[in-house]
C-alpha positions in Angstrom: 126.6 -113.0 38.8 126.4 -109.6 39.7 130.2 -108.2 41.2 129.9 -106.4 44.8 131.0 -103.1 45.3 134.8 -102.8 46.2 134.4 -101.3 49.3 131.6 -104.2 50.4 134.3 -106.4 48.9 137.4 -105.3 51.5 134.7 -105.6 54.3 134.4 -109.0 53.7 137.9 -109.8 53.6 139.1 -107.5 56.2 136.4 -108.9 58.7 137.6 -112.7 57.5 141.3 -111.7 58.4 140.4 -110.0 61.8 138.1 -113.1 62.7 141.3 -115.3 61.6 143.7 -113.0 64.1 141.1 -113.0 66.9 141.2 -116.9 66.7 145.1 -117.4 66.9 145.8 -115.0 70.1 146.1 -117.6 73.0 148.4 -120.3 71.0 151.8 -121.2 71.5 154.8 -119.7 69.9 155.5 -121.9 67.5 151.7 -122.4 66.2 151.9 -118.5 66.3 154.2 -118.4 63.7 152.6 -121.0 61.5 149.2 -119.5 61.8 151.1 -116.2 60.7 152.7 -117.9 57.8 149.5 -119.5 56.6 147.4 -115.6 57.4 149.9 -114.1 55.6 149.8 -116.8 52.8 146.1 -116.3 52.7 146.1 -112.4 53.1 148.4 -112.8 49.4 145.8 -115.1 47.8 143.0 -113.2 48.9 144.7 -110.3 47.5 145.5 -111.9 43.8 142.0 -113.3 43.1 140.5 -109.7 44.0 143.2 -108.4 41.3 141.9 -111.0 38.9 138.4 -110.7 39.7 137.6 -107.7 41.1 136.0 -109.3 44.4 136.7 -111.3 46.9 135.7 -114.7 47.6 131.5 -115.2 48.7 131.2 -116.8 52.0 129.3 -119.6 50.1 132.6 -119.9 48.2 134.9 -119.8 50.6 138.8 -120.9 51.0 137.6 -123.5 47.9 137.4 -121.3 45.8 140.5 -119.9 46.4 142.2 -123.4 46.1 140.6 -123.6 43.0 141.8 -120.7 41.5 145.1 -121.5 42.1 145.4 -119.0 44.9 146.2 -121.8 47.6 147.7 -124.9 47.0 145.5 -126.5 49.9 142.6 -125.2 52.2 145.1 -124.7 55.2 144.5 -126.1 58.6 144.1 -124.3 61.8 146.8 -124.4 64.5 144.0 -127.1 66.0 144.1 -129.4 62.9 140.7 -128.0 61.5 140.3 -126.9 58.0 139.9 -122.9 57.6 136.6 -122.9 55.4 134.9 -119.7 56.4 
């Protein structure tokens, strides 16, 4: 499988992490904070597997693969109970 250029790469992640933000804006205070724990847990495994492998995660891969890799324990769940799989 042919790697994508770094700065392609960062694209991808940055625009997964501003979707992410855009999504958690009008929740309450105390889902606020858990969707920042869980961004922030993601924002840290996002930034470990691009150590280990150079590129970020394909969209066809998604938050799997990121379980998989021992990044996340668990695909985490939204403040609305759905599972983040972008």
């Amino acid at each position: 499988m042919a790697h994508e250029p770094l700065e392609h790469s960062k694209l991808h992640g940055k625009a997964f992490l501003r979707d992410l933000l855009t999504s958690y804006i009008h929740i309450r205070p105390s889902k606020q904070e858990t969707a920042r724990q869980d961004l922030a847990n993601i924002q840290s495994a996002l930034r470990l597997y691009h150590s280990k492998h150079r590129r970020f995660p394909s969209t066809a891969e998604g938050m799997r693969e990121l379980v998989n890799r021992q990044g996340l324990e668990q695909v985490p769940r939204d403040p609305w109970g759905s599972l983040m799989e972008h």
